[in-house]
C-alpha positions as CSV (number, residue, x, y, z in Angstrom):
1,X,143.3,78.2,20.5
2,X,141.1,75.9,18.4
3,X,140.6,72.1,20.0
4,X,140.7,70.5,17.0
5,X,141.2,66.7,17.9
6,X,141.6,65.3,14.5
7,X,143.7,66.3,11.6
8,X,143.3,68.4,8.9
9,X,142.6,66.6,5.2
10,X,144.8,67.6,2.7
11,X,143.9,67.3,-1.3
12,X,146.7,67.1,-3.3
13,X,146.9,68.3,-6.8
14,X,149.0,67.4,-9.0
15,X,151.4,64.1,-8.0
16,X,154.7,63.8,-10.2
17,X,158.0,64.8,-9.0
18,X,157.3,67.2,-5.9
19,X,153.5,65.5,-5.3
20,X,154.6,62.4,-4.5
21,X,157.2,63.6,-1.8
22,X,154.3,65.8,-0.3
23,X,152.1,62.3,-0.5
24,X,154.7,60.5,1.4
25,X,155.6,63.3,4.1
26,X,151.3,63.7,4.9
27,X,151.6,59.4,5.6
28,X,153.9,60.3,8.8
29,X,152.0,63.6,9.9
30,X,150.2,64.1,13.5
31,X,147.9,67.1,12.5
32,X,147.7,67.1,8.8
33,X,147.0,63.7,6.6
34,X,146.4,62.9,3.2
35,X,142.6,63.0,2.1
36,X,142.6,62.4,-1.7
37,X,144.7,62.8,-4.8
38,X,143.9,64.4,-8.4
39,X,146.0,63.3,-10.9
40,X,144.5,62.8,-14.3
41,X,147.8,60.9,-15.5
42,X,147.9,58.7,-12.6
43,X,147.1,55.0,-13.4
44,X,144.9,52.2,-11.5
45,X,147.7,50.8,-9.5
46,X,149.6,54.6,-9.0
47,X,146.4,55.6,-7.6
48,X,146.0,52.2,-5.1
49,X,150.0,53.3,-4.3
50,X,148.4,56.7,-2.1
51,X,145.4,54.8,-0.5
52,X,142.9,57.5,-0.7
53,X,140.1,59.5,-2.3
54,X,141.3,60.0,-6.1
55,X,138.8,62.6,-7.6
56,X,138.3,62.8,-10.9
57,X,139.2,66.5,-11.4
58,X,140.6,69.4,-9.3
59,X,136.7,70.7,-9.0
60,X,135.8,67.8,-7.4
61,X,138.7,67.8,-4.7
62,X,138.3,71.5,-4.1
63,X,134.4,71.3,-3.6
64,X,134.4,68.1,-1.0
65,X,133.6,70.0,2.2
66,X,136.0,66.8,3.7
67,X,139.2,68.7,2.6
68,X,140.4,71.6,4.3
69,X,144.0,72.3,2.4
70,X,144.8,72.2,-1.0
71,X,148.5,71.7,-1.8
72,X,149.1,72.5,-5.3
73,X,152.1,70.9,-6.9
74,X,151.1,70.7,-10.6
75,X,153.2,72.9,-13.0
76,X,153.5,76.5,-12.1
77,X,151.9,78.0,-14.9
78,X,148.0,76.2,-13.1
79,X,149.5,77.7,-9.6
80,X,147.1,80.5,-9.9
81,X,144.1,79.8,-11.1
82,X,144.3,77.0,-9.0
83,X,145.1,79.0,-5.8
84,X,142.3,81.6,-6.4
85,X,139.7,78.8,-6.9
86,X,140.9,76.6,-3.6
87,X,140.7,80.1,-1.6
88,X,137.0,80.9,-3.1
89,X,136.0,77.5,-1.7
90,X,137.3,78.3,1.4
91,X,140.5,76.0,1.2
92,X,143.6,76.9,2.8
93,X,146.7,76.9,0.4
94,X,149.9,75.5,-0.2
95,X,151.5,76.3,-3.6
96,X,154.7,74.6,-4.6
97,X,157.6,77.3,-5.5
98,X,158.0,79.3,-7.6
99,X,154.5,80.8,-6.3
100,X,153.7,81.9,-9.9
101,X,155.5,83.1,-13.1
102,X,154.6,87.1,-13.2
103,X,154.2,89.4,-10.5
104,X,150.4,90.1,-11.2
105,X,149.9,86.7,-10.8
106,X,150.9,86.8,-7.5
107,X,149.5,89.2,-6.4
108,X,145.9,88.2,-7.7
109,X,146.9,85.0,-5.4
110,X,147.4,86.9,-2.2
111,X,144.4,88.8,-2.6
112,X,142.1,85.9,-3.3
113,X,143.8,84.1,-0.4
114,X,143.1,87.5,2.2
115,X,139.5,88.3,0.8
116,X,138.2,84.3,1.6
117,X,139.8,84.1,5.0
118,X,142.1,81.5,4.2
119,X,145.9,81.2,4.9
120,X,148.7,80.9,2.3
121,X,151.7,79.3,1.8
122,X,154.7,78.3,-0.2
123,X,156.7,75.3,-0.7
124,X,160.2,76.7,0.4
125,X,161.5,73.8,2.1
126,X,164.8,74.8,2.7
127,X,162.8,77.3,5.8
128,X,162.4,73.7,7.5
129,X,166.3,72.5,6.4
130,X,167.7,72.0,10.4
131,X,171.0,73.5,8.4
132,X,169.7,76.9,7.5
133,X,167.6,77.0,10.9
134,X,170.8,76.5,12.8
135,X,172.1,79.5,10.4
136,X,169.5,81.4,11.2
137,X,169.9,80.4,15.6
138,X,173.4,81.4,15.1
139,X,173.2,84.9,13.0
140,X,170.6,85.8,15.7
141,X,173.0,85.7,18.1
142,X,175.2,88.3,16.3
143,X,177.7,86.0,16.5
144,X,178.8,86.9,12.7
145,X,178.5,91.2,13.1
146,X,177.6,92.2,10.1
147,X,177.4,90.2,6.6
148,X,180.2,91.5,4.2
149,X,179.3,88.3,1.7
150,X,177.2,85.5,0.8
151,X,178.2,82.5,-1.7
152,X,175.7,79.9,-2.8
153,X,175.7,76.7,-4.9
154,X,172.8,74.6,-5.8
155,X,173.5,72.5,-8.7
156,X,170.8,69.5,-9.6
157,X,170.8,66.9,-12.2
158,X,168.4,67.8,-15.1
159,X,168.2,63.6,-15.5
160,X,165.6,63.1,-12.3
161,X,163.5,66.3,-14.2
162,X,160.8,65.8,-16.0
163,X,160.7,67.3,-19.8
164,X,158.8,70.2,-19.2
165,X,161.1,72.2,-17.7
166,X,163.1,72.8,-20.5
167,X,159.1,73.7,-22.0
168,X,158.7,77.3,-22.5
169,X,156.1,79.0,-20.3
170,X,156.2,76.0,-17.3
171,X,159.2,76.5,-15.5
172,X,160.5,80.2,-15.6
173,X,164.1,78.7,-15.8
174,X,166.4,77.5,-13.5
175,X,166.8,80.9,-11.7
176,X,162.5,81.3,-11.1
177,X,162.5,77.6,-10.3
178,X,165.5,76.9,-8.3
179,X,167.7,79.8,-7.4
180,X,164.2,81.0,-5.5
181,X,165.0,78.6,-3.0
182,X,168.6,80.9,-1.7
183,X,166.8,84.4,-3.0
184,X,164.1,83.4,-0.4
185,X,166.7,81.7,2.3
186,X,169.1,85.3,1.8
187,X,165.8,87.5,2.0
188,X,164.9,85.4,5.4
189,X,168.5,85.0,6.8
190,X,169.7,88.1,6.3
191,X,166.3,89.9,7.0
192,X,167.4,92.8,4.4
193,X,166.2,93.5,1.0
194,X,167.8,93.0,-2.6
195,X,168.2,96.6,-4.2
196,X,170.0,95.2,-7.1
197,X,170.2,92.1,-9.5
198,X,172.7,90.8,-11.7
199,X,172.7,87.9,-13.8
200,X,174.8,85.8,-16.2
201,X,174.2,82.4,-17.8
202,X,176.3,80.5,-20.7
203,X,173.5,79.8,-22.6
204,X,170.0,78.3,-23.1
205,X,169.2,74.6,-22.8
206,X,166.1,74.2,-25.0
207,X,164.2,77.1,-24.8
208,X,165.0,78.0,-20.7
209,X,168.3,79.1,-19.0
210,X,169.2,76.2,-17.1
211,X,172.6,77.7,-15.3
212,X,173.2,80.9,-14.2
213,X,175.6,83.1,-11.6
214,X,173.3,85.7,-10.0
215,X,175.0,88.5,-8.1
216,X,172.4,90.2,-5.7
217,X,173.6,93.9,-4.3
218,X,171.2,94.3,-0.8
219,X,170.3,97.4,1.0
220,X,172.6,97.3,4.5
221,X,175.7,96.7,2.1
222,X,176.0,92.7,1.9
223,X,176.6,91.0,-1.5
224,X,175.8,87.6,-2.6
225,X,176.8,85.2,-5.5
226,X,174.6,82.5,-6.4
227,X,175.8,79.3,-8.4
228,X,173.0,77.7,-10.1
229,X,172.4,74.7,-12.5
230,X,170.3,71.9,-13.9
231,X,173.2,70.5,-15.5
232,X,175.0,68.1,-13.3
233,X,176.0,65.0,-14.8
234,X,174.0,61.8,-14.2
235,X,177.5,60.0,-12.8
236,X,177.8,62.6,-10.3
237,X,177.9,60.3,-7.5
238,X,175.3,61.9,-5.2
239,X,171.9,63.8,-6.3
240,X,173.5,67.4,-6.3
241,X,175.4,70.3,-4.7
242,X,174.2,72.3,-2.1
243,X,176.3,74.9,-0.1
244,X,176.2,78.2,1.2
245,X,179.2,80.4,2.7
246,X,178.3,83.5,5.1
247,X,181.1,85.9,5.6
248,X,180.3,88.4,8.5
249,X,183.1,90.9,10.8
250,X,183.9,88.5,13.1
251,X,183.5,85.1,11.5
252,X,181.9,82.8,8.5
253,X,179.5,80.3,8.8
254,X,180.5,76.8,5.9
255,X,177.0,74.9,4.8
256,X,176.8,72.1,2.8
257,X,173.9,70.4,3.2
258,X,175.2,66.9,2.1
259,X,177.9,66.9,4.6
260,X,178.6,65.3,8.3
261,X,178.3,67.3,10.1
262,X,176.6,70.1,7.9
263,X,177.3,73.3,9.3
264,X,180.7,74.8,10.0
265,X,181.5,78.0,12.1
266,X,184.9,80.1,12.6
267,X,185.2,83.5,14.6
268,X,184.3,85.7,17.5
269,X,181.1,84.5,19.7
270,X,179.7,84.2,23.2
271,X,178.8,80.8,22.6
272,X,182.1,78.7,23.1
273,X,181.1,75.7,22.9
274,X,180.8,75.4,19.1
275,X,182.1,78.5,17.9
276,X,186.1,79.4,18.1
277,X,187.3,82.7,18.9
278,X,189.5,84.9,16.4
279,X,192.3,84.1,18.0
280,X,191.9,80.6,17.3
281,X,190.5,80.4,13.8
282,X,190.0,76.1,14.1
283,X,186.6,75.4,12.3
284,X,183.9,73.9,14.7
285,X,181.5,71.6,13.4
286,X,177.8,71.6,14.5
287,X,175.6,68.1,13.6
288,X,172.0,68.3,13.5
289,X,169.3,65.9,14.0
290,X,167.5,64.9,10.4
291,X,164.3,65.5,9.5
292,X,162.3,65.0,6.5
293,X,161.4,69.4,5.6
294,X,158.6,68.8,3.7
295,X,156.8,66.9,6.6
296,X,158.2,69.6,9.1
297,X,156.7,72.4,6.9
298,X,153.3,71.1,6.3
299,X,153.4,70.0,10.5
300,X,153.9,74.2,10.9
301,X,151.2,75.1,8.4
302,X,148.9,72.9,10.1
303,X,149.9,74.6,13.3
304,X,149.0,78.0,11.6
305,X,145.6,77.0,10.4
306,X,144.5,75.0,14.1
307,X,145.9,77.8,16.4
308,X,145.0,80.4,13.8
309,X,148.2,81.8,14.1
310,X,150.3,83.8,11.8
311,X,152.1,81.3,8.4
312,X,155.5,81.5,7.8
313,X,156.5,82.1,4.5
314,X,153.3,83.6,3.1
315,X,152.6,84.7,0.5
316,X,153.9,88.1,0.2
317,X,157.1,86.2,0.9
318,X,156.6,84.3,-1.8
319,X,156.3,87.6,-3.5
320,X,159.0,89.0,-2.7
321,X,161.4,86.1,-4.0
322,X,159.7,86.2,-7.2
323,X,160.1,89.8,-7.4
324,X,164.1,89.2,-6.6
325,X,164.4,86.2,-9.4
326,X,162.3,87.7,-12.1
327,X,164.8,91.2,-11.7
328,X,167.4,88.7,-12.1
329,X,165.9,87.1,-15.4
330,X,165.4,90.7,-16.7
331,X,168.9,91.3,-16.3
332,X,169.8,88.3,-17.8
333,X,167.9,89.2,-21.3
334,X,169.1,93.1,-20.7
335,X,173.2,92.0,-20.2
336,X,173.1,95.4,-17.4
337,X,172.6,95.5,-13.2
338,X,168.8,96.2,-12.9
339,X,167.8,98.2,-9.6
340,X,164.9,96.0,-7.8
341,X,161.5,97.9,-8.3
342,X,162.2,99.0,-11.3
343,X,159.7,97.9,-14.6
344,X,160.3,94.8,-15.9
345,X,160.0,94.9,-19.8
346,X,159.3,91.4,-20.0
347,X,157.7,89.8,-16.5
348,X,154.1,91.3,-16.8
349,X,154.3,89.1,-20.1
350,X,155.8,85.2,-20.1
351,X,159.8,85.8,-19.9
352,X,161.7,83.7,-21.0
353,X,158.6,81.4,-21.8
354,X,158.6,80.1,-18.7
355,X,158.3,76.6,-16.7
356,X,157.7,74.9,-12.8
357,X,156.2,72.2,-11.2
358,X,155.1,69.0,-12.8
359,X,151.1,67.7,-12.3
C-alpha cells in the first residue's frame, strides 16, 4: 500500500458546466485537491474564483510534473486526444461522460491509458448516487429474484445547457450524453449485457435528438425502457426528473432520486426490516445520508491511484456504455431493433453530428 501523506494534484481542463462542479467537489477533498485550472475562456476574476495555478494551455497543465490527474471536462469531441496525451505524460485520467463519440475513439483511449501505466476513469456519477448504491446493496441480496423489467426517466432542462449541445459533432445527442448515465447504471446493476437496442425519438432539436424512448432487450431475459429528454420546461419547479423502477419475481424496487426518502421497496426478502413480505405488499421506504457524488467518486479514484488498486468504472466500462448508446443511435437513424455487436453504418463516422461536454 503506497504512504502517500499528501494528496494528489488534480489539473482540470476545461471549467464550464460540469468543470466547475468538479472545481468545487476537489475544495472539500482529503486525498485529492485542486492543483490548477485551463480554461482559455475563463476571465481575471473567474480564474481568482478557483484560487490556483491557471495555465495558459492544456500542454502546460499536462507537462507540470506537480499534477498527477488530469480530469477532462471540456467538450467530448477534445476527450481523446486529450486523454491519450495526459496518459503519455504519465497523468492519470478522468474523462467526463460520454468517454468519446465513436468506438475507435475509445478504444485508442484505453490503450494509451494501459501502455503508460496510468489508470482510467469516467465521470458516471450516478455509481457514487447513495440511491443506486442502495439498489445495488439490495439486488445483491437477491432480495428481487430475477429482473423481469426496468423503467427509467431522466428528463433535464435544455435552459441550464450550454448551446453546443444542440452543435453537431459535440454532444452525440441526448441518448450518448445523457441516457449513458442508466445504460451504464443497467450494465452495473444488473451485471448482464444488452443484446439488443431499440430507439424512438419525436424529432430533432437543432441538428441533435434531444428526447428519446430506448428499449434495451439484455441477455438473461430482462427488458428496459428508458425515458430521456433535454426538453423540460424552464417553470418546471425543480431542475429535472430522475427515477428508475426495477421489477424482479418477488418484488420491485421505486427510485426517484429527488424524493424523501428516495428509494422504495415491496416483496419477498430476508431483510425485514425495510422490505415487506408478499403477503403484505405496504411499500417500505429507505432514507439515505447525502453526499455530494462527484466528491465521492474522485475520493474512490484517488483511493485507486494511492493503494494502486483496481478503478471502478474504467474504461472498458466506459466502453461498453458507449457501445450500448451508439447501437441505440443507429437504430434510431435505421427505424429497426439492431442486435448489439453488430456494424454500425454510421458510429466509426460522426452520427448524428455529434456533441458533449462544454470546456
Amino acid at each position: 500500500m503506497n504512504s502517500r501523506k499528501t494528496p494528489l494534484r488534480a489539473g482540470l481542463i476545461g471549467c464550464g458546466r460540469m468543470g466547475s462542479r468538479y472545481a468545487a467537489a476537489l475544495q472539500n477533498t482529503g486525498r485529492i485537491a485542486l492543483g490548477g485550472i485551463c480554461d482559455p475562456r475563463l476571465g481575471k476574476d473567474r480564474i481568482e474564483q478557483f484560487a490556483c495555478r491557471a495555465y495558459k494551455d492544456e500542454e502546460a497543465l499536462l507537462c507540470d510534473p506537480r499534477i498527477d490527474v488530469a480530469i477532462i471536462a471540456a467538450p467530448t469531441e477534445l476527450h481523446k486526444d486529450l486523454c491519450i496525451r495526459a496518459a503519455e505524460r504519465h497523468k492519470h485520467v478522468l474523462v467526463e461522460k460520454p468517454m468519446a463519440l465513436t468506438l475507435p475513439d475509445a478504444r485508442a483511449m484505453i490503450g494509451a491509458a494501459e501502455s503508460n501505466g496510468v489508470k482510467l476513469t469516467l465521470g458516471m456519477v450516478e455509481r457514487f448516487n447513495p440511491t443506486y448504491r442502495k439498489i445495488k446493496e439490495v439486488m445483491a441480496q437477491s432480495c428481487l429474484g430475477r429482473v423481469i423489467s426496468v423503467s427509467v426517466t431522466r428528463k433535464t432542462k435544455s435552459v441550464n445547457r450550454p448551446a453546443w449541445y444542440l452543435e453537431a459533432g459535440k454532444s452525440g445527442g441526448v441518448i450518448v450524453d445523457l441516457a449513458i448515465h442508466d445504460i451504464d447504471l443497467l450494465l452495473w446493476l444488473l451485471g448482464d449485457e444488452v443484446q439488443t437496442a431499440y430507439a424512438l425519438s419525436p424529432g430533432r432539436h437543432g441538428d441533435v435528438t434531444d428526447t428519446a424512448m430506448v428499449l434495451l432487450g439484455f441477455r438473461k431475459g430482462a427488458i428496459a425502457c428508458l425515458d430521456v429528454s433535454w426538453r423540460l420546461d424552464p417553470s418546471y419547479p425543480s431542475w429535472g426528473e430522475i427515477r428508475m423502477e426495477i421489477l424482479g419475481e418477488r418484488g420491485m424496487i421505486a427510485a426517484d432520486a429527488g424524493a424523501l426518502p428516495p428509494v422504495y421497496i415491496a416483496g419477498g426478502t430476508s431483510l425485514p426490516s425495510f422490505i415487506h413480505t408478499q403477503e403484505d405488499l405496504k411499500w417500505s421506504g429507505i432514507d439515505l445520508v447525502r453526499e455530494d457524488v462527484i466528491r465521492s467518486m474522485l475520493e474512490s479514484f484517488a483511493e485507486s491511484i494511492i493503494g494502486d488498486t483496481t478503478v471502478t468504472p474504467d474504461g472498458r466500462d466506459g466502453l461498453k456504455a458507449l457501445e450500448v448508446a451508439l447501437h441505440a443511435v443507429e437504430s434510431l437513424e435505421r427505424k429497426t431493433p439492431v442486435t448489439i455487436g453488430a456494424k454500425i453504418s454510421k458510429e466509426e463516422r460522426n452520427h448524428e453530428g455529434t456533441d458533449s461536454k462544454g470546456i
